[in-house]
C-alpha positions as CSV (number, residue, x, y, z in Angstrom):
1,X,1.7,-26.2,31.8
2,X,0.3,-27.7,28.1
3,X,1.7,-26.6,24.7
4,X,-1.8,-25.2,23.8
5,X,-3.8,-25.9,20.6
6,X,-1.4,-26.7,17.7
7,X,-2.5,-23.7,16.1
8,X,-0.6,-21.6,19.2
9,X,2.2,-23.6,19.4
10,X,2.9,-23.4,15.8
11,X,1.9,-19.9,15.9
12,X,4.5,-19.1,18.9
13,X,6.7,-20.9,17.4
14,X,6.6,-18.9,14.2
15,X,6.8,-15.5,16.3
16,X,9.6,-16.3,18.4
17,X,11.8,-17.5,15.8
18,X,15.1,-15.3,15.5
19,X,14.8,-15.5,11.7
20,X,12.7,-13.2,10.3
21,X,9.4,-14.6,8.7
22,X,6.5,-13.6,6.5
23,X,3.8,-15.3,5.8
24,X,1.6,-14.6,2.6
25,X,-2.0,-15.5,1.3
26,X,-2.7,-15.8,-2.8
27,X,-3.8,-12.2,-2.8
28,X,0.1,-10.9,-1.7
29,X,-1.1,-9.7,1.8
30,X,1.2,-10.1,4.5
31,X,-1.0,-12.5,7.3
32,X,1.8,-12.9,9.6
33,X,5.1,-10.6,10.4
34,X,6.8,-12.1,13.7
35,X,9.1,-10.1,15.9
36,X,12.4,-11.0,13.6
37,X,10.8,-9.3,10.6
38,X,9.9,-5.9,12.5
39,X,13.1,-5.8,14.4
40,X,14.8,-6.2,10.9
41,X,13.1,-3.7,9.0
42,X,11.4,-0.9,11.5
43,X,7.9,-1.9,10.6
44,X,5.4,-2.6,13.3
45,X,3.6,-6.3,12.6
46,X,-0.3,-3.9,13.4
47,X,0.8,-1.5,10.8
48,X,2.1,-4.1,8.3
49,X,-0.2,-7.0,8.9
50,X,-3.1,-6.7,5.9
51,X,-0.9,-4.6,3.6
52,X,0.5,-6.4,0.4
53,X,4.0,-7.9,0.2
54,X,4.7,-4.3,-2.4
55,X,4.9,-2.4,1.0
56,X,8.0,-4.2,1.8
57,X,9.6,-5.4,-1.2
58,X,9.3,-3.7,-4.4
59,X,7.3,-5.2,-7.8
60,X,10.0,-5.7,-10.1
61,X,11.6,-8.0,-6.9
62,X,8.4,-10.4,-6.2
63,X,9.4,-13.0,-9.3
64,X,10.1,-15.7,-6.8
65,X,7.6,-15.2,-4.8
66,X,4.9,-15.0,-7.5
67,X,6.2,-17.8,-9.2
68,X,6.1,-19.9,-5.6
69,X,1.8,-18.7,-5.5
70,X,1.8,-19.9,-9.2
71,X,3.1,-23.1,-8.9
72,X,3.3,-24.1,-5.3
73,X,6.7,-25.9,-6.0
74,X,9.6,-26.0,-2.9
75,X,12.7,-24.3,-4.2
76,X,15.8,-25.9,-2.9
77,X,18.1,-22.9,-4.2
78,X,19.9,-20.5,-1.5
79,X,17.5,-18.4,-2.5
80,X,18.3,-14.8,-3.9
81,X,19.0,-11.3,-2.8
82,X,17.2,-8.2,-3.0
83,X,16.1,-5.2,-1.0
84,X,13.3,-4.9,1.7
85,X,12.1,-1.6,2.6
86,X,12.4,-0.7,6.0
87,X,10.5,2.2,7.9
88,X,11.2,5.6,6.6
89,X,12.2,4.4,3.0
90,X,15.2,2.5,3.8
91,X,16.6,-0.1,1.7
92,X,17.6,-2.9,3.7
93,X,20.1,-5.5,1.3
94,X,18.4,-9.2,2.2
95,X,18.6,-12.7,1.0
96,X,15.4,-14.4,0.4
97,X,14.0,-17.8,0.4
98,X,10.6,-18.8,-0.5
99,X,8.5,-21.9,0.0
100,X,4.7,-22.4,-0.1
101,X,2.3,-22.9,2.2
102,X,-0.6,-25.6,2.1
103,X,-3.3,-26.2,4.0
104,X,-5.0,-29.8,5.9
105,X,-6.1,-30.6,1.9
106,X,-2.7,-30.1,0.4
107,X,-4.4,-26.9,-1.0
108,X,-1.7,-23.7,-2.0
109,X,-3.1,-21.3,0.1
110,X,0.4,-19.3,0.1
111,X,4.0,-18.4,0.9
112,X,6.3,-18.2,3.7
113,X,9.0,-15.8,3.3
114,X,12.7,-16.1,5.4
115,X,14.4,-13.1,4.8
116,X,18.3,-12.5,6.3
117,X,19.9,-9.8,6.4
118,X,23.0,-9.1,4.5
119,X,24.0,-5.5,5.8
120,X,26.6,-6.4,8.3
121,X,28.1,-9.1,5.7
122,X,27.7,-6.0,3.3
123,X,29.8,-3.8,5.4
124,X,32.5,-6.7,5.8
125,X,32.8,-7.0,2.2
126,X,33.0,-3.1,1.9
127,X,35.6,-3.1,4.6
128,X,37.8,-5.9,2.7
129,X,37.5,-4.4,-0.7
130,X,38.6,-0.6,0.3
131,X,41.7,-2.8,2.6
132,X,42.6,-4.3,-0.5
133,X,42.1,-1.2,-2.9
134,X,44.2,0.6,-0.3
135,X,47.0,-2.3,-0.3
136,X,47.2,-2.2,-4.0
137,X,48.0,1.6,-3.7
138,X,50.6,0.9,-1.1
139,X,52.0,-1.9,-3.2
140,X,52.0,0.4,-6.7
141,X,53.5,3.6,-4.7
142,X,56.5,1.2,-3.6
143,X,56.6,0.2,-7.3
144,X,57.5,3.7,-8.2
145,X,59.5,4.3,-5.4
146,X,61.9,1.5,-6.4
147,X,61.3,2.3,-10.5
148,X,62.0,6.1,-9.5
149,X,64.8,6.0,-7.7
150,X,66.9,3.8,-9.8
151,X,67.3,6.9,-12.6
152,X,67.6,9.3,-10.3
153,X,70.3,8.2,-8.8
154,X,72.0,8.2,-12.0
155,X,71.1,11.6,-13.1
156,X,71.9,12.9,-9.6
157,X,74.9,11.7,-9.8
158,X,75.8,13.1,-12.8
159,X,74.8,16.3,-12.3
160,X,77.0,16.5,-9.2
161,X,79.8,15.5,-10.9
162,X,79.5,18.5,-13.8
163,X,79.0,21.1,-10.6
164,X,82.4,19.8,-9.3
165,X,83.6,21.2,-12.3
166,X,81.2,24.5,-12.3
167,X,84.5,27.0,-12.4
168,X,84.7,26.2,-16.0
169,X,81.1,26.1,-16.4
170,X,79.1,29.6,-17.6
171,X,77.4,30.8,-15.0
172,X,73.7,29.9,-16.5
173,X,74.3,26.3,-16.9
174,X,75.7,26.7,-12.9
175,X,72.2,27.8,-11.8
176,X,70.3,25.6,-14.3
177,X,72.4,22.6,-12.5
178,X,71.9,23.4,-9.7
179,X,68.0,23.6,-9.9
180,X,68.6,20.0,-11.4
181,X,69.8,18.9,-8.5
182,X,67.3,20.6,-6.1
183,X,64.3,19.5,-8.3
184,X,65.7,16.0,-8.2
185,X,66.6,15.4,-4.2
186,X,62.7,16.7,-3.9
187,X,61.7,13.9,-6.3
188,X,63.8,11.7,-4.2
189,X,62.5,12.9,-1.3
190,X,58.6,12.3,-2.2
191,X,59.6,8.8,-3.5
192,X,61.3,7.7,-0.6
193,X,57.8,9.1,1.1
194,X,56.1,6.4,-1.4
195,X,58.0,3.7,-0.3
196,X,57.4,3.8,3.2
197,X,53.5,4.7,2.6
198,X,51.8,1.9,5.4
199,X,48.0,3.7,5.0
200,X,47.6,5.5,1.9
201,X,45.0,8.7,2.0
202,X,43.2,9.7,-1.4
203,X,42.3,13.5,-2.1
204,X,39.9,14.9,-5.4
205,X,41.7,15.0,-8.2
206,X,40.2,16.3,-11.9
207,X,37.2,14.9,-13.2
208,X,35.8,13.1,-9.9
209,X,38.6,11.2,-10.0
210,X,41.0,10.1,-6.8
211,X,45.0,10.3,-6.3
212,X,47.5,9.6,-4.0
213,X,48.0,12.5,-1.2
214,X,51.5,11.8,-0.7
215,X,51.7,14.3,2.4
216,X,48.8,13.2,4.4
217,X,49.3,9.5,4.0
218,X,50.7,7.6,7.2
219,X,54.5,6.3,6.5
220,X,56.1,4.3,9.0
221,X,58.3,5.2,11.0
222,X,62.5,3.7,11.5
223,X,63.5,4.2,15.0
């Protein structure tokens, strides 16, 4: 079986790519929109075929493309990102390249658009920037831990050493001691918690802000 007219193979070709393409006239209207392009943003090619390019990407986004139908030159860049709207308002983070299209007479009679999509490498990045957010937590709570734990050993020890001595001590300064030393094994406690912090969990805090939930984060555990 033949390849067909040139026209259908290059047309088949353009609709079975994997890579989502667009294809533009000088008026902005979307001529072709293969299989790629719908899958990636929801529309179907009969209901977006005809409409203008502002369907899909929004004005203030189009200055490549309308500087491509302006001066028909071929852009070598890696093109640039922006957002395509999918079906039901969805924005949809891409990466754009744009090159013109001529006809048998070396006539600009548009643009092809090949759009990727960046929401999966998106969702990488976000992934690696909350892992190292969270390691920088872990890191700064072992910080404390070791900065903490240094002077309280010191005052802990002191104050243990003056209750050794609490029958000549007024009763007052006994109890006052004595909730020292409490107040300073909890501190102990929660720092040694901080130090051993493997997956830090965040709770609200005042004015939108974040902070440490010492109690609910994971610590690991010495067997």
């Amino acid at each position: 079986m033949g390849i067909g007219k040139p026209e259908e193979y290059l047309e088949s070709i353009f609709e079975s790519s994997p890579v989502p393409l667009i294809s533009l006239d000088m008026r902005f209207r979307i001529i072709m929109f293969n299989k790629a392009a719908c899958m990636l943003t929801g529309h179907a090619s009969e209901y977006i075929t005809g409409r203008r390019i502002t369907k899909i990407i929004h004005l203030c986004n189009l200055r490549k493309i309308i500087k491509t139908l302006r001066n028909g030159k071929i852009s070598f860049d890696d093109g640039y990102m922006t957002k395509m709207i999918g079906s039901g308002g969805t924005q949809i983070p891409v990466r754009l390249k744009i090159s013109p299209l001529f006809d048998t007479e070396n006539t600009l009679i548009g643009a092809l658009i090949v759009a990727s999509d960046l929401r999966e490498i998106r969702e990488v990045q976000a992934k690696m920037f909350e892992a190292e957010r969270l390691a920088a937590i872990t890191e700064t709570a072992i910080s404390v831990n070791h900065e903490i734990n240094n002077p309280l050993c010191s005052i802990l020890g002191n104050t243990q050493l003056m209750l050794m001595e609490k029958d000549s001590l007024d009763p007052r300064m006994i109890r006052k001691l004595e909730s020292i030393e409490k107040q300073i094994a909890r501190i102990q406690d929660i720092a040694e918690r901080l130090g051993k912090i493997t997956k830090p969990v965040l709770k609200e805090y005042v004015g939108g802000k974040k902070m440490l939930d010492v109690e609910h984060s994971e610590v690991k555990n010495h067997t």
